[in-house]
C-alpha positions, 0 to 999 in steps of 0.5 A: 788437307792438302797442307796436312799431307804435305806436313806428314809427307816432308816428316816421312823424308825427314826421318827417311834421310836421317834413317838412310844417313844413319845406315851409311855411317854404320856401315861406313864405321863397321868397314873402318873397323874391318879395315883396322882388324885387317891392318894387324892380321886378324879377320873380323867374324861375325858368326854368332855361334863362333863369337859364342866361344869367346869367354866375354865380350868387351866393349869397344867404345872407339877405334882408336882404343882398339887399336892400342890393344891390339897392338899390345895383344901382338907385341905381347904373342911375340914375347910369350914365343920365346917361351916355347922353344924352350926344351923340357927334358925328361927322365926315365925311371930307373927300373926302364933303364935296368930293363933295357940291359936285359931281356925286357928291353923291347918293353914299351913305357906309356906317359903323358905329359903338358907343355906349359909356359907363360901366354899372351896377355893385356889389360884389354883382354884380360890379365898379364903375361904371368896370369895366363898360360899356354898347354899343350898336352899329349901321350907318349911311349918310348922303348930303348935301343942300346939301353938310350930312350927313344920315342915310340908314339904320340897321340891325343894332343891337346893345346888350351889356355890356362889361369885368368884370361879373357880371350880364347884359344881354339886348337885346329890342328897338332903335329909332331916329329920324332928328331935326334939330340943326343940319341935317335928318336930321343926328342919329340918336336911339337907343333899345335895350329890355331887361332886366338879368338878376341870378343867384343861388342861395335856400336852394340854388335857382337865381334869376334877378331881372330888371330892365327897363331902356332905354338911350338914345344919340345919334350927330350928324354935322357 
């Protein structure tokens, strides 16, 4: 009986060291992980209910696979930038222009309008840069002084992810300022904060990766 107990007793701490090894190396490798995330900027999240947001997850088989995309996802933000400072110029109708030589130029005319170009991409996350775009949209009004356009108000702005992608961009904020070009208030300056939120799975846990980004964009009337 004595050498049954001891049997089941050195089983017990047997599978005890290999449980207690095993929790250790998890965790060891989950900081390596966190580490890893940390060294490129982004912040390692591990709310289901913000993972959730992710279009997928993908599954991360080793560190230094990860590593490779990450890289490429912030080489690729940095290209997908030169992008945006590009101005987009917008005509005015001809009859808003008739109007403001005449007595109908305190008239104010109501537009909208999306802000597109081409967005990060890798194979890792899905795509390339030309399959996957960043908007930004947005109303507008402007009037006329001296029969030049100039921008009234903005309002209701929205900046999403457009075309094949599997990361997700979650817009947290936008602002904007009305600037000179040619004439006063001619030109509109945009920016939306944000984050682009990476899903994948570690050692069959679910991992969200966020990366806090700022898209800028212009709109001119003329």
């Amino acid at each position: 009986m004595k050498k049954f107990a001891s049997i089941v007793f050195t089983l017990m701490f047997l599978f005890s060291s290999v449980s207690v090894a095993s929790a250790q190396e998890e965790a060891s490798s989950q900081q390596d992980l966190i580490n890893l995330l940390n060294k490129y900027g982004f912040e390692a999240i591990q709310d289901r209910s913000i993972i959730a947001t992710a279009n997928e997850l993908l599954k991360i088989s080793n560190l230094e696979e990860l590593e490779i995309q990450l890289k490429e996802f912030k080489k690729s933000i940095q290209i997908a930038k030169s992008n945006t400072e590009e101005e987009i110029l917008i005509p005015v109708s001809q009859q808003s222009k008739l109007n403001s030589f005449s007595n109908l130029a305190a008239i104010t005319y109501n537009n909208s309008r999306v802000n597109t170009w081409w967005c990060p991409g890798n194979p890792g996350w899905g795509g390339t840069a030309i399959t996957i775009t960043c908007n930004i949209a947005y109303n507008y009004s402007y009037s006329y002084a001296n029969g030049n356009p100039y921008f009234t108000s903005a309002s209701d702005f929205t900046s999403y992810l457009g075309g094949i992608h599997l990361y997700t961009w979650v817009g947290t904020n936008h602002s904007y300022n009305f600037t000179t070009t040619n004439n006063p208030g001619d030109t509109i300056k945009i920016k939306a904060m944000g984050y682009y939120l990476l899903g994948f799975t570690w050692n069959n846990i679910p991992i969200g990766a966020t990366l806090n980004d700022e898209w800028n964009a212009s709109l001119r009337l003329y």
